[in-house]
C-alpha positions as CSV (number, residue, x, y, z in Angstrom):
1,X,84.1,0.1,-35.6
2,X,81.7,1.1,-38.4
3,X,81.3,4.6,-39.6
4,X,77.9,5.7,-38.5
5,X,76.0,9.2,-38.8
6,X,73.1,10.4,-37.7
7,X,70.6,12.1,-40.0
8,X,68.3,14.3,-37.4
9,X,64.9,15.9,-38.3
10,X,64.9,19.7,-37.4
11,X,61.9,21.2,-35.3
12,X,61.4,18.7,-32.6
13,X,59.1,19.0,-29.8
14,X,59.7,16.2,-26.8
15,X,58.2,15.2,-23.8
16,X,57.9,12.5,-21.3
17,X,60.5,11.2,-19.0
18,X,64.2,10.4,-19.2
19,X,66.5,8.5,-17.0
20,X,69.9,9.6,-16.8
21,X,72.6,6.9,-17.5
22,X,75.5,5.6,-15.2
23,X,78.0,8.2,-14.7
24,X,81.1,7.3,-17.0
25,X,83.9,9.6,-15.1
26,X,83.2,7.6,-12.3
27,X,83.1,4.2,-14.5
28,X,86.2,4.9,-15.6
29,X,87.9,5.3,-12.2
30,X,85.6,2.4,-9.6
31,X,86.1,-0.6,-13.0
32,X,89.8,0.0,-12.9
33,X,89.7,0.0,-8.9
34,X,88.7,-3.7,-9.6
35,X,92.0,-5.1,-10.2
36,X,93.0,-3.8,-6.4
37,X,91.7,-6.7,-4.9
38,X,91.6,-10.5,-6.1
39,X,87.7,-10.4,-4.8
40,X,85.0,-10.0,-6.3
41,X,83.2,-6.7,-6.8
42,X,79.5,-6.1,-8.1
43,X,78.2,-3.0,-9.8
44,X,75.5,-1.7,-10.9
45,X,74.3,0.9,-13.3
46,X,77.5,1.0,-15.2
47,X,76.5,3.4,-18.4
48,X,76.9,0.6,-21.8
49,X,78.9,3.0,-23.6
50,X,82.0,2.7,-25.7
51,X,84.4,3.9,-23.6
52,X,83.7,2.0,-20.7
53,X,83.1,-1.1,-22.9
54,X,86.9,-0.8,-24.1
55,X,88.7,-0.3,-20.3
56,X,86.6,-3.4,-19.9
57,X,87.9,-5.0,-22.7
58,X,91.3,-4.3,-21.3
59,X,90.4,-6.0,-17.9
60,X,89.4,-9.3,-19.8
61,X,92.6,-8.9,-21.4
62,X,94.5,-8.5,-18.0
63,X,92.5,-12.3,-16.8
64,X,89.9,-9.9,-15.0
65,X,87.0,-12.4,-15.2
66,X,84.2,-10.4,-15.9
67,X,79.9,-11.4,-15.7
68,X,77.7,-9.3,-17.5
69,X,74.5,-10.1,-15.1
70,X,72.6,-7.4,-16.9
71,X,72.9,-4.7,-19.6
72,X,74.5,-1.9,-16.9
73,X,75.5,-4.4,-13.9
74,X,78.8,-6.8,-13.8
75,X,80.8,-8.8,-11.6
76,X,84.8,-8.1,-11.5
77,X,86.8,-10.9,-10.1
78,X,90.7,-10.1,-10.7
79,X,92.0,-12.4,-8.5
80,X,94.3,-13.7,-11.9
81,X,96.1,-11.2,-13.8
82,X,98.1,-12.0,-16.4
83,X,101.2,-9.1,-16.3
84,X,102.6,-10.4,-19.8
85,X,99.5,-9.1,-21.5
86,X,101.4,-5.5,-21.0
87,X,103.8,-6.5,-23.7
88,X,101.5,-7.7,-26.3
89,X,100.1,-5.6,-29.7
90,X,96.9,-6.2,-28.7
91,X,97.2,-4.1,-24.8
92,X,99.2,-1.6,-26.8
93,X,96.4,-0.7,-29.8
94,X,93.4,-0.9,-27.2
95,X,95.0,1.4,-24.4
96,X,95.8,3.8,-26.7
97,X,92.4,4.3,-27.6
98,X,91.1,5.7,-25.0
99,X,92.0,7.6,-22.0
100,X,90.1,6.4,-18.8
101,X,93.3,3.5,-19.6
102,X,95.6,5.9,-17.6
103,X,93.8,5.0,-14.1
104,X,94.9,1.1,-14.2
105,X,98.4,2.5,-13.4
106,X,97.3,3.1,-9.6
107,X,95.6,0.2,-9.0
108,X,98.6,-2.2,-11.2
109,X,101.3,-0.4,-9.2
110,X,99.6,-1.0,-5.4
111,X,99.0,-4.2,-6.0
112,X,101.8,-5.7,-8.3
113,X,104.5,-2.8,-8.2
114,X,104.8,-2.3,-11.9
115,X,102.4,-1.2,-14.7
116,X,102.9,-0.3,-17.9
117,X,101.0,1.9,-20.3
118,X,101.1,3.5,-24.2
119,X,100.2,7.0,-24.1
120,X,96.0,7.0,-24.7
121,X,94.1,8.6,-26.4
122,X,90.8,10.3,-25.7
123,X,88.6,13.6,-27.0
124,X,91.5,16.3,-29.2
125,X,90.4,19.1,-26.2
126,X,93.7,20.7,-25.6
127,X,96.6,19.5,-23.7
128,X,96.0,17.4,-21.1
129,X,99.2,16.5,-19.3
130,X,99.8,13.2,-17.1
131,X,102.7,14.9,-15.1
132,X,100.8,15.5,-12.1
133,X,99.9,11.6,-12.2
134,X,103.9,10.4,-12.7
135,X,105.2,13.1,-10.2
136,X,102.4,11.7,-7.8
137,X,104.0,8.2,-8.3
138,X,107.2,8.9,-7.7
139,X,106.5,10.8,-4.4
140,X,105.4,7.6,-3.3
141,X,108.3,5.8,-4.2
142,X,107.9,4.3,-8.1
143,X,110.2,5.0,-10.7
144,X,109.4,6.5,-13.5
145,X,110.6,5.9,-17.6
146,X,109.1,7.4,-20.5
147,X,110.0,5.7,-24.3
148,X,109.7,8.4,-26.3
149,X,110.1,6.5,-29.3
150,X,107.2,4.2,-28.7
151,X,105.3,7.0,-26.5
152,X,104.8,4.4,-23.7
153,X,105.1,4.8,-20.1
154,X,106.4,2.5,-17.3
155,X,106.3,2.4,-13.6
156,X,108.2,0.5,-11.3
157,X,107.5,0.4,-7.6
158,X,107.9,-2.6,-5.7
159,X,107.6,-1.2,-1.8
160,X,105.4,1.6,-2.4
161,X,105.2,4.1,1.1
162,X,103.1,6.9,2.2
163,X,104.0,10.9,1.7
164,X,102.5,14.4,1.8
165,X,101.5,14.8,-2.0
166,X,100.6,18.5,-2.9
167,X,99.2,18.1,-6.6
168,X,100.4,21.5,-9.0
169,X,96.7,20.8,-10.4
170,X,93.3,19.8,-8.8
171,X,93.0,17.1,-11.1
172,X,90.2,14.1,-11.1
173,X,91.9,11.7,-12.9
174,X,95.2,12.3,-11.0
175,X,93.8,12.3,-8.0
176,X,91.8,9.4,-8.1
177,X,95.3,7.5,-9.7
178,X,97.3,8.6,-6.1
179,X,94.5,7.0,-4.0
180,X,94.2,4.1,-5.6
181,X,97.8,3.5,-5.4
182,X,98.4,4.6,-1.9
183,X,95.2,2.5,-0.6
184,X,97.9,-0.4,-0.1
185,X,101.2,1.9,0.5
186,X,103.2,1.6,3.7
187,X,102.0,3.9,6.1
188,X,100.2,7.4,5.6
189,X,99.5,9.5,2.6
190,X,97.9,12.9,2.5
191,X,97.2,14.4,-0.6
192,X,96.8,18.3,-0.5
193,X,94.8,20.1,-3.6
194,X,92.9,17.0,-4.0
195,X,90.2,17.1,-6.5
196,X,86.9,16.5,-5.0
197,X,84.2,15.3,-7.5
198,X,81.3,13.5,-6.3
199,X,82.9,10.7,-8.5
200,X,85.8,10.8,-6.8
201,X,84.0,10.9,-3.6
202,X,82.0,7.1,-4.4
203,X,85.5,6.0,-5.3
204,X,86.9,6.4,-1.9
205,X,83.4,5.6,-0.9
206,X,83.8,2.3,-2.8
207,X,87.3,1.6,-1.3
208,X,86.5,2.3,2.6
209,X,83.7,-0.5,2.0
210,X,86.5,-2.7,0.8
211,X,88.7,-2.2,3.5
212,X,90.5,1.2,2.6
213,X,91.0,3.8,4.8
214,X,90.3,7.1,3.6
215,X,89.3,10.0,5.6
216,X,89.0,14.0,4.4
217,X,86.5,12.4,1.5
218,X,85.0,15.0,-0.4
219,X,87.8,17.7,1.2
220,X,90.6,18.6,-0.8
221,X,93.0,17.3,1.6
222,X,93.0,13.6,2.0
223,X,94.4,11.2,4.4
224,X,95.2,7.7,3.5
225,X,96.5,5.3,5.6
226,X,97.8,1.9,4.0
227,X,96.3,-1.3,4.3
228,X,97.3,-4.7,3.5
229,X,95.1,-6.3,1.8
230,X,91.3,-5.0,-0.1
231,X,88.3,-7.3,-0.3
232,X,85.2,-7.5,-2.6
233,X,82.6,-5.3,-2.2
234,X,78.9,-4.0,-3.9
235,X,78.5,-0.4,-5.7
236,X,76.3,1.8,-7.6
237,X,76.9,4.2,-9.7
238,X,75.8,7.7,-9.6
239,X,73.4,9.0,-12.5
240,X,75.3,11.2,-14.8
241,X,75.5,14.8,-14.0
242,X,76.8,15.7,-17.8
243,X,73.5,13.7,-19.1
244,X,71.2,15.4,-16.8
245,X,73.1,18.8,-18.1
246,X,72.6,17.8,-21.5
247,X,68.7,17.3,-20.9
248,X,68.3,20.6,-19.2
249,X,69.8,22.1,-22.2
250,X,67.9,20.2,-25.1
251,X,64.7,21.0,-23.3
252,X,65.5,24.5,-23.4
253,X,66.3,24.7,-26.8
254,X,63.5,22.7,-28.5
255,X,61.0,24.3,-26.1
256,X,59.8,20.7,-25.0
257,X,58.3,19.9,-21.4
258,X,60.8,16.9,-19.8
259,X,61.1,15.5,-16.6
260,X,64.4,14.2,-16.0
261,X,64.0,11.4,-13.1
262,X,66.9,9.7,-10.4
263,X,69.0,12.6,-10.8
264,X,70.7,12.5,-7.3
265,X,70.1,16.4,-6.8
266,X,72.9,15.9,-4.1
267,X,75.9,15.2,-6.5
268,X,74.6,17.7,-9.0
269,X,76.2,21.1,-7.1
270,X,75.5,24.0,-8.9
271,X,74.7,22.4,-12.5
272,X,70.7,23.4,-12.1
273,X,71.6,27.0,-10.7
274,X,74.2,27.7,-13.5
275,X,71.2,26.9,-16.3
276,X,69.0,28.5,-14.4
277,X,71.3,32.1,-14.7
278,X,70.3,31.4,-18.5
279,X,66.9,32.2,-17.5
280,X,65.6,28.4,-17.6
281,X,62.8,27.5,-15.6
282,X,62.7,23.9,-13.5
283,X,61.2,22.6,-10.3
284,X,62.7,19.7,-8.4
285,X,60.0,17.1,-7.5
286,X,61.1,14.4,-5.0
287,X,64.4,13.0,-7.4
288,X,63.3,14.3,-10.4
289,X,64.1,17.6,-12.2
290,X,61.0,18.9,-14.6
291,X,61.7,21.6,-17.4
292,X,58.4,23.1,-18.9
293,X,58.0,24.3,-22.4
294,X,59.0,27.6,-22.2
295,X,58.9,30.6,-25.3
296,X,61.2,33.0,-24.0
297,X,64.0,32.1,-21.3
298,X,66.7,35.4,-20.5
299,X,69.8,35.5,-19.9
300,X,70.4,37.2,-16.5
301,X,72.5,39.9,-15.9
302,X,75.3,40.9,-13.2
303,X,73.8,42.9,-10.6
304,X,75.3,45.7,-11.6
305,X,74.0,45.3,-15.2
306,X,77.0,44.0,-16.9
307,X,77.2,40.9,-19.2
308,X,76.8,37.5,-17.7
309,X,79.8,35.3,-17.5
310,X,80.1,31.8,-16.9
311,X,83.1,29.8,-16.6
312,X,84.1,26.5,-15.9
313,X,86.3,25.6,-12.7
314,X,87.3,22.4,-10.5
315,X,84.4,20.8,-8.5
316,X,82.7,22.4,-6.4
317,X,82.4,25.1,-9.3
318,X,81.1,24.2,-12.8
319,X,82.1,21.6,-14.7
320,X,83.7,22.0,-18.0
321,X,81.9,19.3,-19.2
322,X,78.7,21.1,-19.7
323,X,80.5,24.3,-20.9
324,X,79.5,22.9,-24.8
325,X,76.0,22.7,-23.9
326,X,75.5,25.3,-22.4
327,X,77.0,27.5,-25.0
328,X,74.8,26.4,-27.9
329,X,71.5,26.7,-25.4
330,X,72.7,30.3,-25.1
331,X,72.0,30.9,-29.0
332,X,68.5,30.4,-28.6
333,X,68.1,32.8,-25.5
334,X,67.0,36.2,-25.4
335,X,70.2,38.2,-24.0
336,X,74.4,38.0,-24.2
337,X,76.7,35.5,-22.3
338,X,80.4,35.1,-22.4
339,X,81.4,31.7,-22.1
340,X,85.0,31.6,-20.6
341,X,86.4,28.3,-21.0
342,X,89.1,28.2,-18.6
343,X,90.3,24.7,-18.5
344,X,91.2,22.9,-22.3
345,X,91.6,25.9,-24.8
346,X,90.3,23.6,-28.1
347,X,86.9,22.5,-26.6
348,X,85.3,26.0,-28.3
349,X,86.6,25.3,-31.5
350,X,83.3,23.6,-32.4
351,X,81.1,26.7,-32.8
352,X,82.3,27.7,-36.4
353,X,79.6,25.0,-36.9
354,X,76.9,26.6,-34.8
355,X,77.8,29.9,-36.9
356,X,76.7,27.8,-39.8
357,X,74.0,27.1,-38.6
358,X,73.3,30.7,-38.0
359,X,74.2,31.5,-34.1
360,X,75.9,34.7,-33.4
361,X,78.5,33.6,-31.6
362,X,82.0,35.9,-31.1
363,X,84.9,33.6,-30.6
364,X,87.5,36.0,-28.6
365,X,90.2,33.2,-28.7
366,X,90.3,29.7,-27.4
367,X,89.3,30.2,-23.9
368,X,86.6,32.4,-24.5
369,X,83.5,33.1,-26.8
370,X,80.3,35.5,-26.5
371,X,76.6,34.3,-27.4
372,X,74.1,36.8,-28.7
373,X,70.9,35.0,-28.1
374,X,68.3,35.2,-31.0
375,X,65.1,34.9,-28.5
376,X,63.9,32.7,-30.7
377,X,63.5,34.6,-33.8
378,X,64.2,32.5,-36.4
379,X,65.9,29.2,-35.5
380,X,68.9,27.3,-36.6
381,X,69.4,25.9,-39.8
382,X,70.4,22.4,-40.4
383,X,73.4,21.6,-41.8
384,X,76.3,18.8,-42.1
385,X,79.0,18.3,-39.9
386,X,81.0,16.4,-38.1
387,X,81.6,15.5,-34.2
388,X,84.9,16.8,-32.9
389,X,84.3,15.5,-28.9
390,X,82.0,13.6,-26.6
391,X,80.4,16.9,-25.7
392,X,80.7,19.0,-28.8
393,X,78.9,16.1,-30.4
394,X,75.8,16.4,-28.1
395,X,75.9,19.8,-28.5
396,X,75.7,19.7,-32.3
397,X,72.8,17.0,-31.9
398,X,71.0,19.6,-29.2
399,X,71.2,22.5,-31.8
400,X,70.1,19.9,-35.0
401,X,67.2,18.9,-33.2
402,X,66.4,22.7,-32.3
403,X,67.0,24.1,-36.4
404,X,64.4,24.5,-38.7
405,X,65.5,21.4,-41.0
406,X,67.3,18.2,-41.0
407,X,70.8,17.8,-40.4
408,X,73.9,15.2,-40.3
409,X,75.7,14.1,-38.0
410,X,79.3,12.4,-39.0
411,X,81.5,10.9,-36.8
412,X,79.1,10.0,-34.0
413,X,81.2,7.4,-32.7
414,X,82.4,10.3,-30.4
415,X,79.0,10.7,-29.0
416,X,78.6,6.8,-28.5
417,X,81.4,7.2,-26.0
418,X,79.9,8.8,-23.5
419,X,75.7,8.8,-24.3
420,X,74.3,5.0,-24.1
421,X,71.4,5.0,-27.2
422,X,70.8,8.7,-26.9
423,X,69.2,8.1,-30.3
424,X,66.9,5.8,-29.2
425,X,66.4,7.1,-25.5
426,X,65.5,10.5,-27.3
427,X,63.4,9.3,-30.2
428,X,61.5,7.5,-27.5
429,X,60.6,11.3,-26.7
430,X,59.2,12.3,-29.7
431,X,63.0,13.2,-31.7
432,X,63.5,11.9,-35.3
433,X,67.0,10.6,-35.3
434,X,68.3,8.2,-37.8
435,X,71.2,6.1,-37.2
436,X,72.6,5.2,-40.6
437,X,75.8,3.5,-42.1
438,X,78.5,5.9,-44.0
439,X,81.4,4.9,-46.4
């Protein structure tokens, strides 16, 4: 892929209306559910991002016919898969690439009994382990190797059967992997400590409509009882909390009046009440969220007075996801937050580049930084920099447009993995953002 940057124009001032994108943690898991039945399987509002493009790229490679009927709906047939395509270069380099590749080993492994996989890749965050995903598997029956010397993993399980699973972690990922692979198990699953994301929730969703049996859906204790055979179904995709996140934030900070529309308030939890404790202002209208300009917005307080701190924390709490974007709207609040990130220790590492740009921001250590809001007194400057994450990356783009001249953006293939054309969705609004080419 080409190096691209964006050169953004400092000072913006947006408004009009913006539609949230597909969600892509929930791509991720319902495209690689696909290859659990040889029917065929519609869905719609599928985010066109690079991520998602690449696991689909890995489908086509596996003989997954897939029909693009528009620019975010496709038709997934695997009724064909071609299990040599494991050993080849080609499955190696692209798996690796990208992380969401780790959830074709549940679906491979309850419906063929092996899979194979290189170790992927995904956003440098911290560690984030695959144990609980391997143990999982093996409870249920599949053996487990790891090549250290090529960093692959494989899975052998030809009769997988049921068990009580209690996961060490409340992970989404690994949690969505278990049911997928126990949907066609022998007999009965539970799995206790279950992550349960609204994602995760229209993936069971998706799988009782093709036959599954799931029950405790949107619990974390889950009870699956195995089925033979799964058959084609249709599904849509949720709109995508992080987006809708990201909006709240960028309205905040540029002082613009948006209305973010189809938001599914439902699956958003407590994303709206966690920017409101910034001091935000927003009214819900029908299925729509509206953010007015506003000069001043203050950070709240305990009610006892002392410093407000927000963390991040498996579903129902708040997701770290958001924990980026809600630091750098912090900078331009009136008032102090700590922002404790408790879940991947490297995703803070990205505000040296906000202190460039003039935030105070304390970094306490890896986990944990405090923002000392300006209230608006003078703004950001613009600088250059470079995207370390999905997230960070947005962040950096919130806090370009918000600064009081133009910055670049390198490296913003990142952000094209999980934002489909925020440059032009967000120039549509009034933002000057230039896409442009980089040796």
């Amino acid at each position: 892929m080409s190096n691209q940057a964006f050169i953004v124009q400092g000072n913006a001032k947006l408004s009009g209306t913006i539609t949230p994108q597909g969600a892509k943690n929930e791509a991720l898991q319902v495209i690689s559910a696909t290859l659990l039945t040889a029917g065929k399987i519609k869905m719609s509002n599928i985010p066109d991002i690079v991520d998602v493009q690449k696991l689909i790229a890995l489908l086509k490679g596996l003989g997954v016919e897939v029909t693009r009927i528009d620019k975010n709906t496709y038709e997934f047939c695997a009724e064909n898969i071609d299990l040599e395509y494991f050993a080849s270069a080609d499955y190696q380099k692209e798996a690796r690439k990208i992380r969401g590749s780790v959830m074709l080993l549940g679906p491979l492994l309850a419906r063929y009994g092996k899979a194979f996989l290189p170790k992927p890749g995904g956003d440098k965050i911290g560690r984030r382990r695959l144990d609980t995903h391997f143990l999982a598997f093996q409870k249920l029956g599949a053996k487990f190797e790891y090549d250290e010397a090529e960093d692959n993993y494989f899975l052998d399980g030809s009769q997988l059967e049921g068990t009580f699973i209690h996961m060490d972690e409340i992970s989404v990922t690994g949690t969505a992997n278990i049911v997928m692979a126990a949907v066609l198990a022998k007999g009965t699953t539970q799995i206790y400590n279950a992550a349960c994301e609204p994602y995760l929730q229209q993936l069971c969703g998706m799988l009782n409509r093709m036959g599954a049996k799931i029950t405790g859906v949107g619990s974390n204790l889950l009870t699956i009882d195995g089925v033979e055979t799964l058959h084609g179904t249709d599904h849509r995709l949720l709109p995508d909390m992080i987006e809708i996140g990201s909006f709240i934030g960028l309205a905040a900070m540029t002082n613009s009046d948006l209305t973010i529309d189809n938001i599914d308030l439902k699956a958003l939890g407590n994303i709206p009440t966690t920017f409101q404790k910034l001091g935000i202002q927003m009214d819900v209208r029908d299925d729509a969220i509206h953010i007015p300009e506003q000069d001043i917005y203050e950070v709240q307080t305990f009610i006892d007075g002392s410093i407000m701190t927000i963390y991040d924390a498996p579903w129902p709490g708040f997701t770290p996801d958001l924990m980026s974007i809600l630091l750098v709207t912090a900078t331009q609040a009136k008032g102090s937050v700590l922002i404790h990130q408790k879940m991947f220790e490297s995703r803070l590492f990205f505000v040296d580049k906000l202190i460039d740009m003039g935030a105070q921001i304390i970094l306490c250590d890896p986990h944990r930084a405090t923002v000392i809001g300006n209230e608006r007194k003078y703004k950001l400057r613009g600088i250059s920099m470079t995207s370390p994450d999905i997230r960070a990356g947005v962040s950096l783009l919130i806090a370009a447009l918000s600064a009081n001249s133009q910055s670049t953006i390198y490296n913003i293939n990142q952000i094209d993995r999980g934002y489909e054309d925020i440059d032009t969705r967000l120039n549509a609004l009034g933002a000057q953002i230039e896409r442009i080419q980089v040796s």
